[in-house]
N, C-alpha and C positions, 0 to 999 in steps of 0.2 A: 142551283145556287151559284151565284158568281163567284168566283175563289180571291181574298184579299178585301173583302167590302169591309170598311168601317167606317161606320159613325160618330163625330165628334161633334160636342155642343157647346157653347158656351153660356151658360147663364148666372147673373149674379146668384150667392150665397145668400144675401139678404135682399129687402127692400119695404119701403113702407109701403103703410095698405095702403092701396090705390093711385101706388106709383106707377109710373110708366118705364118697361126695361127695357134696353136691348136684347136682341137675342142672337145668338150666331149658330147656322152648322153647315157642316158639310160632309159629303158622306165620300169616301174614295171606293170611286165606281168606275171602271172602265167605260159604261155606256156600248156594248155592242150592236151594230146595225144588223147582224144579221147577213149583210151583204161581203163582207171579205172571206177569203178562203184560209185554210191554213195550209204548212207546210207541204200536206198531202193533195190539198184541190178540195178538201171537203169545205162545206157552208159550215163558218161558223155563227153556231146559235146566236140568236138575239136574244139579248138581256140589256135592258131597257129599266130604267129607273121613271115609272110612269106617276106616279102619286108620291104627294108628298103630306102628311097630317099631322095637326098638332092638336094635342088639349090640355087642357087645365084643369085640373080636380072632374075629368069626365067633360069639363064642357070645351065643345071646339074652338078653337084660336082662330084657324087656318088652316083651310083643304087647299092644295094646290094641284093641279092636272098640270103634268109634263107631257110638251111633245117632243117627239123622237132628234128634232132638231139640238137638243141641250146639249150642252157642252161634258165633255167626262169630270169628273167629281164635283155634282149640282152643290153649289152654294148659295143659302139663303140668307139672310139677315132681315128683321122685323121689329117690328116694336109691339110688347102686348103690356096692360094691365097688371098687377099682382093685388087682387082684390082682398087677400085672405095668405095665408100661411099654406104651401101647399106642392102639387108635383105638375110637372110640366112634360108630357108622354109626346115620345115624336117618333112617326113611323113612317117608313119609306117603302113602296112599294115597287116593285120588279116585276116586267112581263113575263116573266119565266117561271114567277107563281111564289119568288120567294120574299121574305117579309123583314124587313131588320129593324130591331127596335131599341132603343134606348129611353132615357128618363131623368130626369134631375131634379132635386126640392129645391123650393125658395121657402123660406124662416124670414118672419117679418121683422124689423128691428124697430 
């Protein structure tokens, strides 16, 4: 697991049913190639921020696939639906097997 990775989201508090939101995140990820040495000459690992997903009460938003070219701390921004009163699950996936997750509700007003 990459040491310092965090996930920040931004999504409204409320909205009406079958408004359309914005949504913001961004994860702070160093993005390692794999390719540079450390101090000592050894290959430092690749850790890779490959997938990106999102859902809505279970159903999906947005699968994204990353390639290795992205920039260090991937920032998305999107626009989704708020159909209903509910949670919005967003997971990041890492070539080095590890997983980070976060969530946030929307309350319909």
């Amino acid at each position: 697991m990459a040491k310092g990775v965090k996930p920040r989201v931004k999504v409204p508090k409320s909205a009406a049913a079958g408004e359309t939101v914005t949504i913001k995140t961004l994860i702070s990820h160093k993005m390692e190639s794999g390719q540079r040495k450390d101090s000592d000459g050894n290959l430092i690992p690749r850790s890779i921020i490959n997938r990106f997903h999102v859902t809505f009460n279970g159903q999906e938003v947005i699968d994204v696939t990353i390639e290795p070219a992205v920039s260090t701390n991937p920032y998305f921004e999107f626009e989704a639906v708020v159909p209903e009163a509910g949670e919005f699950a967003f997971t990041w996936y890492d070539d080095d097997g590890s997983v980070y997750e976060t969530s946030n509700a929307v309350a319909i007003a």
